[in-house]
C-alpha positions in Angstrom: 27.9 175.2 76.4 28.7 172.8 79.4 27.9 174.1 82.6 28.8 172.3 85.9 26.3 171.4 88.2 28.5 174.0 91.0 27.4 176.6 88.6 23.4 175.3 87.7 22.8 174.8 91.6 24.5 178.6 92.4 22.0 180.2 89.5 19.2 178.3 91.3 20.3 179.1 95.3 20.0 182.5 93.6 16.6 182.6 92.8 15.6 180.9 96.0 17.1 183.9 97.8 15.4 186.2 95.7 12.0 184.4 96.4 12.6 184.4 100.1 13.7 187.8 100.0 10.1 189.0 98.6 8.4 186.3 100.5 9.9 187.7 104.0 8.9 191.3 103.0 5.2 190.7 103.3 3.6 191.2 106.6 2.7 187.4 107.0 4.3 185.1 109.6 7.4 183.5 106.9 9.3 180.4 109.2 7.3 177.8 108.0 6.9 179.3 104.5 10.3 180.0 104.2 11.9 176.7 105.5 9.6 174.9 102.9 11.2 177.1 100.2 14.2 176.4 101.8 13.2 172.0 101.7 12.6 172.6 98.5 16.0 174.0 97.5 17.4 171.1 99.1 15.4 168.7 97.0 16.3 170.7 93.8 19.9 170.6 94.3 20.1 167.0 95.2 18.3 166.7 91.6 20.7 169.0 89.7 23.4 166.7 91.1 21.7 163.4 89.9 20.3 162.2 93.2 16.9 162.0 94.9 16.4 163.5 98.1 14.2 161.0 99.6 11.0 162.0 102.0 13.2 161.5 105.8 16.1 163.4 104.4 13.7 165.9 103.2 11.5 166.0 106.7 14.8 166.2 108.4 16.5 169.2 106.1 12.6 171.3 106.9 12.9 170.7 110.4 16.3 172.2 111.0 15.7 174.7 108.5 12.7 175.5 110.5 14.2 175.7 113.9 17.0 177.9 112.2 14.0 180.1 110.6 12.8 180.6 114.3 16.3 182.1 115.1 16.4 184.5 112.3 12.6 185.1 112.8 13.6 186.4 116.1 16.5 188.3 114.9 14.8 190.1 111.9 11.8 191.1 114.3 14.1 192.9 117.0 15.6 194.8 114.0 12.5 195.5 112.6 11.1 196.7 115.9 14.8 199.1 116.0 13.9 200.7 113.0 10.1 200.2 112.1 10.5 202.2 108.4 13.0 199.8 107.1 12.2 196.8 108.9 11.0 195.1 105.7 14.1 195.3 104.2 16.3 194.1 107.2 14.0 191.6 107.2 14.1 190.4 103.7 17.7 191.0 103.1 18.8 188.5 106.3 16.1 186.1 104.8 18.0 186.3 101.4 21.7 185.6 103.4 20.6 182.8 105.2 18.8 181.1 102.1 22.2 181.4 100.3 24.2 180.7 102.9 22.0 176.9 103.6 22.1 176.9 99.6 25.6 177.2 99.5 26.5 174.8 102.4 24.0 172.1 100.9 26.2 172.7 97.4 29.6 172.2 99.1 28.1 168.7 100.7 27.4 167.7 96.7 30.7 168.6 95.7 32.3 166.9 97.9 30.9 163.9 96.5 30.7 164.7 93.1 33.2 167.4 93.0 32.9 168.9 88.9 30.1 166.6 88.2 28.8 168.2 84.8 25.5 168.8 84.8 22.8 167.1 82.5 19.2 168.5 81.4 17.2 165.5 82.2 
């Protein structure tokens, strides 16, 4: 079966959000955690693609995902304070949405370069 690395990177951004998802849902302070899972998706998708997300590309990717994670920090924590018994939900699901949404952008920026690049097991 050949599968295109659109479709390898979109199963993975998946499973990112998922992991957000349950890591924003514990009662821990999640920016920093989650714009390293977020770095990470970055560097995983660069690999799917065939290229290496060096270190600077991959400092510069956590800090804006950071500064955005301070943004929907602040959003999620207003709606949790709005309705305390489903906070944790509000709060995972717009955790879950953004990591798709940065997954999705940082796939569009690939296929623009490699646009239908197969992908490769390596």
């Amino acid at each position: 079966m050949t599968t295109t690395c659109k479709e390898e990177a979109r199963r993975w951004v998946h499973r990112y959000a998922i992991g957000g998802a349950a890591f924003a849902a514990l009662p821990l302070p999640t920016s920093a955690g989650l714009a390293a899972l977020q770095t990470h998706m970055f560097g995983m998708i660069g690999e799917i693609y065939g290229e290496s997300v060096g270190n600077m590309a991959s400092a510069a990717a956590g800090g804006s995902f950071s500064v955005m994670g301070q943004g929907l920090r602040f959003l999620a924590q207003r709606a949790v304070g709005f309705v305390p018994v489903i906070g944790p939900v509000i709060k995972a699901g717009i955790a879950a949405a953004a990591i798709e949404s940065i997954g999705h952008g940082i796939i569009a920026h690939f296929e623009r370069k490699y646009p239908g690049k197969m992908f490769t097991r390596g």
